[in-house]
N, C-alpha and C positions, 0 to 999 in steps of 0.2 A: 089388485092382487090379494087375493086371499091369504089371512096370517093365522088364522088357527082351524086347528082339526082335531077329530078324534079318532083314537086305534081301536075299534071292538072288541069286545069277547074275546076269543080265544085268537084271532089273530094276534093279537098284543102279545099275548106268550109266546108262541111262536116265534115272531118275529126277530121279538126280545133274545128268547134262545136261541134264535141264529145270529145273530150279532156276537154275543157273549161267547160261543164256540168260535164264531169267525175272528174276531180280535185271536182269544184264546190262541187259535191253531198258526194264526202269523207270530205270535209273539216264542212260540213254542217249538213250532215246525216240528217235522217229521226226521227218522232217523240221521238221513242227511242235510238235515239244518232248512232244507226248504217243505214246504208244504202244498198239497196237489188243492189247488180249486175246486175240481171234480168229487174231494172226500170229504166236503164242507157237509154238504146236504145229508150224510152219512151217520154225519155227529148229531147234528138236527135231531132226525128221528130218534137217534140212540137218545136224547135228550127224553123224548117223546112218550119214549116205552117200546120202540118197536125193536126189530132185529136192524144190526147194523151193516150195509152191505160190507164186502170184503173194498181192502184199500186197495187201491190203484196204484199200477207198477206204473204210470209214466203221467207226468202233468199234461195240462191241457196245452198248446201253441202259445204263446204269448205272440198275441196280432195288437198293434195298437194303431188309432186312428194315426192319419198325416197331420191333421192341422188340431191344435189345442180350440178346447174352446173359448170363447169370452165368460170369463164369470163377473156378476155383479156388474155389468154393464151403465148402470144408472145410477150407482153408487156417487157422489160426491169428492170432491177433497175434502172438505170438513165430515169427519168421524160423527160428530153431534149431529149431521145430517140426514145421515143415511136410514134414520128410522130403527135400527137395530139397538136390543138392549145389549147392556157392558158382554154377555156373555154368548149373544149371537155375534156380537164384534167378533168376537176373540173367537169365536171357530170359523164362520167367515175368511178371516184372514190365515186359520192353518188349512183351509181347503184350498184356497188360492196357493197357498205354502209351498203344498201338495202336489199340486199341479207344475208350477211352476220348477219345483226341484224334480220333477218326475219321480218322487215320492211313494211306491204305494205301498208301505207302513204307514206311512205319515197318516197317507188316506184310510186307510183301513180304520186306523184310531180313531178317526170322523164318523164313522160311520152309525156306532151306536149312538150320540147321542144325536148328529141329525136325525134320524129317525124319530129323534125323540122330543127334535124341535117344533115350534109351533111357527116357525117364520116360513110361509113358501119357495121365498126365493132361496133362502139357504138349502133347503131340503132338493131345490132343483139344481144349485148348484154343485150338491153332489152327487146327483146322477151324471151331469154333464162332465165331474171329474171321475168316475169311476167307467165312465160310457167309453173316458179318453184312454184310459187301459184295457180295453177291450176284454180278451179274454181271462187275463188276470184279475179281473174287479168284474168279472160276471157272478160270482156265488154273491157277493156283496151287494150288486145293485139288485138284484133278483126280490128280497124287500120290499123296494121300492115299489114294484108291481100292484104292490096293495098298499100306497097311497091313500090320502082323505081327496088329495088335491088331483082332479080330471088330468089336469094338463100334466102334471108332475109323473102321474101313471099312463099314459101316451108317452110320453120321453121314455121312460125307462123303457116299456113295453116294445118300443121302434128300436132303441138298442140292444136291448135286451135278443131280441128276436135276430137281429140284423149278426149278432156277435156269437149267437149262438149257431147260426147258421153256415159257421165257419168251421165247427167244430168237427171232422168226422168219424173221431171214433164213436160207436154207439154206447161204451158203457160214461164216458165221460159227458155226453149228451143228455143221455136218460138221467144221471144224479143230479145234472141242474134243475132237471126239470121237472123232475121230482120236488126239490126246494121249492121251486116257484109252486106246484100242484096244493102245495100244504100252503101257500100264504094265500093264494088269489081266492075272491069269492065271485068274481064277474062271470057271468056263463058264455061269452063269449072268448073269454079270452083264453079259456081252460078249452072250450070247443076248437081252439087252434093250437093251443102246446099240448095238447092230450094225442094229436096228428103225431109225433114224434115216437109213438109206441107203435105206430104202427108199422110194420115192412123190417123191425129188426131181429133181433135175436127174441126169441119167446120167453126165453129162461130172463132173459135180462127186465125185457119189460115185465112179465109176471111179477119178478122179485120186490121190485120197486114197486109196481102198484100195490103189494100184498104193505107194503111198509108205509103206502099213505094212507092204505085205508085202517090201518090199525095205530096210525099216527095219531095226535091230537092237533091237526091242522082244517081249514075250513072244513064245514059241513056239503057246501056245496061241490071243494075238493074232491073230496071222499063218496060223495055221490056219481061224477065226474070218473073217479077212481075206479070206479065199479061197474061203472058202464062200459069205460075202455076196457078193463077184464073180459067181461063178456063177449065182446067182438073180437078178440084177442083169443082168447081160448073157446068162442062159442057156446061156452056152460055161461049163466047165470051165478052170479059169485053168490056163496054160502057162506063158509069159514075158509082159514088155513089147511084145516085137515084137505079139504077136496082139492084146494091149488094144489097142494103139495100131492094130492094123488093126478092131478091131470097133469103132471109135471114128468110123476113117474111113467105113467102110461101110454102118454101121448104125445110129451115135448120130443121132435123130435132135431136134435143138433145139428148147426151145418158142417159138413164134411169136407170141409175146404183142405184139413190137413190128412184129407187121405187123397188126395192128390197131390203130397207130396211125397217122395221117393222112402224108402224106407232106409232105416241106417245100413250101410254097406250094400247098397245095391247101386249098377251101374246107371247111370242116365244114357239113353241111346240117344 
């Protein structure tokens, strides 16, 4: 098992900056004391430079798996055994914490600095504990995605997907995915969550892709970014100015609520 790795370039800040907003916004919450998943990826960019979408009137489902997983499987009784230093001990055992109080503060608190650990198996043991809160610990594991460690970004990646896939409102969809768009640099992995802009609201996907690509998240991202624009709006992306004019000219909204009744009129 592989125990060390390296963050690149600009994923590092990224990444970094989503952690620090992600802790931030649990510790903080929103007017009513909790905070949406869905408006993590929000803060992100606002980190970034970009525009920040508008907040979300309703959290995501909270779906969690049925069975916990095993973490640390091969761990020993003797602590001196386990190969870990005094300070992967000691997060190690609040991930387990975590899991086991069903916890997710607890977990959330893990989260930066796993990231920032150099032991694999820690690092996968907190996808497995963030996998196990499904849609509540999906802005968090999303990181993960861009891993050093293959195996570690397959884990997330299968959750990640599998958890997102439960989601069905589109604008709470599109913010995850968004986050993920700025950390990942694999061209396949982005050729399958970049699918997700497809067949929704235009205005929604437009907005978002307008805020990766003016994001400082991967290069490959943001290439990515602009490619779905283009098949999305049919123009070749330029600037803002021209989104923002195909937006007005062209975007045209679904009319779902004018198939509903008007105030004071009778239903036959």
């Amino acid at each position: 098992m592989h125990k060390r790795f390296i963050f690149a370039g600009a994923a590092v800040a990224t990444v970094a900056a989503a952690v620090a907003y992600l802790v931030l916004s649990r510790e903080t919450g929103g007017a009513d004391g909790e905070s949406s998943v869905a408006e993590v990826p929000g803060r992100l960019q606002a980190d970034a430079g970009a525009k920040t979408p508008p907040a979300l009137k309703k959290p995501a489902p909270a779906v969690r798996r049925a069975e916990k997983p095993v973490l640390f499987a091969d761990a020993g009784d003797d602590d001196d055994d386990d190969g870990f230093t005094p300070e992967e001990r000691e997060l190690s055992k609040r991930i387990e914490e975590a899991l086991d109080k069903e916890d997710l503060s607890l977990a959330v608190a893990c989260v930066e600095q796993a990231l920032a650990c150099k032991n694999t198996e820690i690092r996968q043991a907190m996808v497995d504990t963030l996998s196990w809160f499904g849609t509540d610990g999906l802005a968090e594991l999303t990181p993960f995605l861009a891993d050093a460690d293959a195996d570690v970004r397959e884990s997330a990646m299968s959750a990640w997907s599998m958890t997102l896939s439960g989601i069905e409102d589109d604008e709470m969809k599109i913010h995850i995915t968004e986050l993920a768009m700025g950390v990942l640099s694999d061209e396949d992995s982005l050729e399958e969550i970049s699918g997700e802009y497809i067949g929704i609201d235009e205005k929604i996907a437009v907005e978002s892709l307008l805020r990766i690509i003016e994001g400082e998240g991967s290069k490959a991202g943001v290439d990515k970014a602009k490619e779905t624009y283009e098949f999305v709006t049919g123009e070749e992306f330029t600037d803002r100015a021209a989104a923002e004019k195909w937006l007005a000219e062209e975007y045209q909204p679904e009319q779902a609520a004018a198939a509903e009744p008007a105030a004071g009129t009778e239903v036959q």
